[in-house]
N, C-alpha and C positions, 0 to 999 in steps of 0.2 A: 324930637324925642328919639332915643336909642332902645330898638329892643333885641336882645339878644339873650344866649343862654346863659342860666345867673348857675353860681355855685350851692353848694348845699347851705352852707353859711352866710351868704347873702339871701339866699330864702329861709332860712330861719329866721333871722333878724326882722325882715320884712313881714310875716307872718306874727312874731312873737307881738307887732305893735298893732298889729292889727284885728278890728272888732271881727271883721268876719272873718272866720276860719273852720278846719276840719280835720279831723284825725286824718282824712284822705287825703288832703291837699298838705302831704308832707314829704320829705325825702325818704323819712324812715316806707310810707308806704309805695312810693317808688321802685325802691330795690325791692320791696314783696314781690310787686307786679314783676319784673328785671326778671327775678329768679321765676316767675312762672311765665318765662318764656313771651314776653310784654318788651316794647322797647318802652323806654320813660325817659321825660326829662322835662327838666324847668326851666322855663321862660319868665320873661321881666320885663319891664317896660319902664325905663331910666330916664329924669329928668336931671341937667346939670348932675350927673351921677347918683341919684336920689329913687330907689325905686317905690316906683307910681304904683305898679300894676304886678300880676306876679301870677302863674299859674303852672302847678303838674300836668303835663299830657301824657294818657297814657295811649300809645299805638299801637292795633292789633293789625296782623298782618293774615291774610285769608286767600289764597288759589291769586296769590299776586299784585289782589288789593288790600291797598293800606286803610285804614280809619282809627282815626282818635275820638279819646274819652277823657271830657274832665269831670270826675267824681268831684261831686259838690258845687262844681262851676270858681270860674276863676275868684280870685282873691282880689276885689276890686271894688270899688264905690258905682254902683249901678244907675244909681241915680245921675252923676255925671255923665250925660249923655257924649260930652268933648272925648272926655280920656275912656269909656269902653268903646264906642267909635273906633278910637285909634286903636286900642289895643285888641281888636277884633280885627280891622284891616291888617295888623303887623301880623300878626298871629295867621289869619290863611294865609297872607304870601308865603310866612314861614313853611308852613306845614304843605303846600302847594308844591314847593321846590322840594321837598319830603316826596313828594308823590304821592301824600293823603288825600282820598278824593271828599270827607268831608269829616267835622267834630258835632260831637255831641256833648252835650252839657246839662246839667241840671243843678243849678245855684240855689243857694241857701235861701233863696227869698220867702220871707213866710207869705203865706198869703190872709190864713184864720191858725186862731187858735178855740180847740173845744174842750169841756170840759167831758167829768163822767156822762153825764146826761144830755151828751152832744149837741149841746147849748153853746154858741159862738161866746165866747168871754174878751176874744181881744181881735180886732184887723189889723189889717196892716196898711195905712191911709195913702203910704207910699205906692202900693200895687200894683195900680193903675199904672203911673207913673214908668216905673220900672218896667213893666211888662210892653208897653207901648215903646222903651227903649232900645228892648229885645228885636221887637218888629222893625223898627228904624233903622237895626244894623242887620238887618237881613237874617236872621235868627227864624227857623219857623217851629214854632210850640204843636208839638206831638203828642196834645191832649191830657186832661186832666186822669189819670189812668186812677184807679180804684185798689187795685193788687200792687203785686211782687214782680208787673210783667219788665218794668222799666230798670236802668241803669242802676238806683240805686233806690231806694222806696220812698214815693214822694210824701207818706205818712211816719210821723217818729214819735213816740212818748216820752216825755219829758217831763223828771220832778224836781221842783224850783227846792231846793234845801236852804234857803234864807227863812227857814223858819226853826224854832226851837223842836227839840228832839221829840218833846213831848206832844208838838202839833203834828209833827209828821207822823208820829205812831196813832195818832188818833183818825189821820188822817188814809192811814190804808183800811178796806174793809173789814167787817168786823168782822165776818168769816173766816177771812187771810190771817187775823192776830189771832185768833182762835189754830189755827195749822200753824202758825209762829211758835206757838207754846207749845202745842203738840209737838213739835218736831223736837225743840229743847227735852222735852219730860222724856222724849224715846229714845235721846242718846245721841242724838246730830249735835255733830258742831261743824264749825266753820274751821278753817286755818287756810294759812296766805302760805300761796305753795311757789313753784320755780319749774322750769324748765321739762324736774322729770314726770310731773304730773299732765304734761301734753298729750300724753297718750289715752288719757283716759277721755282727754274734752274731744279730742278725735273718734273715740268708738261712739261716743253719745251724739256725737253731731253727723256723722257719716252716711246715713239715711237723709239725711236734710240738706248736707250742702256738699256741690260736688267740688270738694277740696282734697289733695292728697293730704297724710301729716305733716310733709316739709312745708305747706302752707302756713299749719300752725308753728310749725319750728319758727319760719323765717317771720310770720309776723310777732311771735317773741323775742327774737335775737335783735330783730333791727330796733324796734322800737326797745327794747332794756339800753340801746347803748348813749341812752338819752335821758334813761331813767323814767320812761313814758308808761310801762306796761306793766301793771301787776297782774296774778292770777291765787284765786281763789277756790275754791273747792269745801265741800261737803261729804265727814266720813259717817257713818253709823258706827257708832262704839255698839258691837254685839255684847259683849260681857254687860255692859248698863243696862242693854235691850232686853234681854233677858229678867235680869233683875227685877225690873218692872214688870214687866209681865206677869212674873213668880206673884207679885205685889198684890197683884190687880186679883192675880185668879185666887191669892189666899182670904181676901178681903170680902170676894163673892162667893170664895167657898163659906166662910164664917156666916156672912148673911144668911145663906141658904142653909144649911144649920137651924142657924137660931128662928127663922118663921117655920122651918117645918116642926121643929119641936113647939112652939105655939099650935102651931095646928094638928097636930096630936094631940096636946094636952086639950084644948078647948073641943077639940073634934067641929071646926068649922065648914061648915057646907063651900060648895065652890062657887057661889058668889061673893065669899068674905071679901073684902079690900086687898085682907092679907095673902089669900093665894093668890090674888092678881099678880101682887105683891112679888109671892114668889114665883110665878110664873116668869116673870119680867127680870127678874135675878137670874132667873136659870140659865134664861137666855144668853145673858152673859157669860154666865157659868161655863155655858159650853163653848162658846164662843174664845173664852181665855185660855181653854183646854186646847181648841185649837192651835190659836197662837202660840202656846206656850210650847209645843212642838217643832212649828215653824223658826222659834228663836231659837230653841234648842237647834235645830239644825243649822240656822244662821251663826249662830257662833263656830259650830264645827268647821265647816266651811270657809269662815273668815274670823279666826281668833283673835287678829290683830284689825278686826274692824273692816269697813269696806267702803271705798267710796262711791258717793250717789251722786252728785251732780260736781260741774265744775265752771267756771269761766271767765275769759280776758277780762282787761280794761286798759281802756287806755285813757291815759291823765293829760290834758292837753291845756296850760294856765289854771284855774279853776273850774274844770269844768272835767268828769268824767261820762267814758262812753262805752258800752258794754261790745267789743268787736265782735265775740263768740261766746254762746252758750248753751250749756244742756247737760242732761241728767240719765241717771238711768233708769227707762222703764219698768225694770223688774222693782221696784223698790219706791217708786212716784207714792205708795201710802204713807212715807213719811216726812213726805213734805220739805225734803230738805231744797227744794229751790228757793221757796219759799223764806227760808231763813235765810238760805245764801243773801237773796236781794236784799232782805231787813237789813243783815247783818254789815250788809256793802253801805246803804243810804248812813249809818251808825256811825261806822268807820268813818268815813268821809267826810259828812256832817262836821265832825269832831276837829277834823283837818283840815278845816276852814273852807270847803269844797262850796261852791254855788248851787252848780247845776247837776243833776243826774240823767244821761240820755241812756232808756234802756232799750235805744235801736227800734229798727222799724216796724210798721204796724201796716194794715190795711184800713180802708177807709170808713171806721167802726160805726159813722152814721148811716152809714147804709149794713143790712142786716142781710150777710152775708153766715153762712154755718160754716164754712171752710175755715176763716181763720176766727171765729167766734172768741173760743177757748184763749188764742193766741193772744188777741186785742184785749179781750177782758182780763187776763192774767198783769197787763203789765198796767192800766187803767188802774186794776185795785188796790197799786202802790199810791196814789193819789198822785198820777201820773196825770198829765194834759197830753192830748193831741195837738201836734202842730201840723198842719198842712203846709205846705211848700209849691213853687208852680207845675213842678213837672221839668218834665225835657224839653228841649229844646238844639233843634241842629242847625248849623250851618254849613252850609257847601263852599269847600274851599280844589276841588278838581274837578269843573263839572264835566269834563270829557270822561274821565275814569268813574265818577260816581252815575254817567247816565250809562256809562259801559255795566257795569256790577249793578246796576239797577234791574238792567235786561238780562244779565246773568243768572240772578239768583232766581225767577221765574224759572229758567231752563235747569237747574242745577236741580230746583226740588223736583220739577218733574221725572228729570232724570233717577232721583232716588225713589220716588212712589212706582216708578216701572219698577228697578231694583227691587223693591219689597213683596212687591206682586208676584 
């Protein structure tokens, strides 16, 4: 067998026929990494000119040592232990004469899949199997991690769209369609935006991820030249906002009205029903009074509307994957993420779409308050949890990886004196 480095277009190819795959494991996200200062490239593993085997590496370079990263784990049949064998031996020699002292990996292997009620619904019978083949090629598994602390997040939510529209809407909580309509009745909409609206998915995310915006640029640019990436966004039309508003508070003015003049004419003591009644009216009453200022000022502000949340996707065969997203805080009361995602599963659905992955989670059976909100948000699309094995590294320079091993001991201590 021949392994060597394949072109963009012999890993497309190989890739497009292939089950397992990843937005990561592509050229388009090669040159992302490229441009942020990453070397990349792709390797292949050719029978009679046929490729077998096929994987992105990505190589960071740190105080003179090298290490690689394969996001999502090579693109290979794991279960044949003959050809990853070999394509693990080719691959450290490869990366060996690099001067990489080791790769890390974390492949798509499911292990469980769970429902809302972190109920196991599916295994994976193969697991064993595969995992024991990890071990057989010198691969050592870096633990089942629970968080965000790992290479890429060994948890992801994922909603099967093989069902009619009508199941899947029934299928998100009944809370979430409730904030679905909300957010329609207050003037959110959706629209499929381009390029110039990166800047806003950059200020929303910018506390969360440390990305400059030529991140976002480049992971638009590369991936549109493939027709892989669309991007979405949510505006509040203020003039609508308003409106409503006006609606709500003329409706609870009216109310309130018409019991208090009942209660003058009857002259009812204040346990009647009715000044409950109006008591419970007023409430609102004032309540609309407020708002109705707040929109006022809202429209002043942004005449032409304002946008609250935005973000990627990328389209990879049937199957969509949410790269980046987020909203903005000032304005979370109206929900518009919430429609964004509806309005994504819609579209797509429509488009003959399978799968929806709306990106990683933590590990929701375990009852964690950190990302609570986080997990549960994408769950209430009628989202599954898939579990995957984790990382996994092999040492392919063990002179340089026991040198950087003894290094970085001395390097953090050296920065904790520094801080002191």
């Amino acid at each position: 067998m021949e392994f060597r480095e394949l072109t963009n277009q012999e890993f497309i190819n190989f890739i497009t026929n292939c089950p397992l795959k990843s937005i990561y494991q592509t050229p388009e996200y090669g040159f992302v990494m490229h441009n942020q200062k990453y070397e990349s490239v792709l390797v292949g593993l050719l029978e009679d000119h046929i490729v077998k085997a096929a994987s992105l590496v990505i190589i960071a370079k740190e105080e003179g040592f090298k290490y690689a990263y394969v996001p999502r784990g090579y693109i290979l049949d794991y279960e044949n232990l003959d050809l990853f064998k070999t394509f693990s031996i080719k691959i450290k020699e490869y990366l060996e004469k690099k001067g990489v002292m080791g790769i890390k990996i974390n492949p798509l292997i499911i292990k469980s899949i769970y429902d809302f009620d972190k109920q196991i619904v599916d295994k994976n019978p193969k697991y064993d199997l595969i995992f024991n083949n990890l071990k057989k090629c010198n691969y050592t598994h870096l633990g089942y991690n629970n968080f965000f602390e790992a290479l890429k997040p060994r948890f992801e939510a994922i909603i099967d769209l093989n069902k009619s529209i009508n199941e899947l809407f029934k299928n998100v909580k009944k809370e979430y369609r409730t904030k679905i309509r909300s957010a329609i009745r207050n003037g959110v909409k959706v629209y499929k935006g381009d390029f110039n609206q990166l800047n806003y998915l950059y200020e929303f995310t910018k506390d969360r991820y440390e990305r400059p915006l030529t991140y976002f640029q480049d992971c638009y640019g590369f991936y549109s030249k493939r027709n892989m990436v669309d991007l979405y966004y949510t505006k509040l039309d203020t003039k609508t906002y308003l409106q409503i508003i006006q609606k709500k508070l003329n409706y609870y003015d009216q109310q309130s009205n018409y019991l208090n003049s009942i209660i003058i004419k009857k002259q009812l003591n204040k346990n009647s029903k009715i000044i409950r009644k109006k008591i419970s009216i007023d409430k609102y009453l004032n309540q609309y009074k407020i708002e109705l200022v707040n929109a006022t000022q809202l429209l002043r502000q942004y005449p032409e509307g304002v946008v609250t949340s935005c973000l990627i996707l990328i389209k990879q065969d049937k199957e969509i994957t949410i790269l980046i997203d987020g909203y903005d805080k000032r304005f979370k009361k109206f929900n518009s993420k919430h429609l964004l995602i509806w309005q994504i599963i819609d579209i797509y659905k429509k488009l003959g779409y399978v799968k929806f992955n709306l990106g990683g989670m933590s590990n929701y059976s375990i009852d964690d308050k950190k990302y609570f909100g986080l997990d549960e948000f994408k769950l209430n699309f009628g989202a599954k949890m898939y579990e995957y094995a984790g990382d996994f590294e092999l040492v392919t320079h063990k002179r340089n990886y026991n040198l950087y091993r003894n290094y970085v001991p001395l390097k953090n201590l050296i920065k904790s004196k520094l801080v002191k």
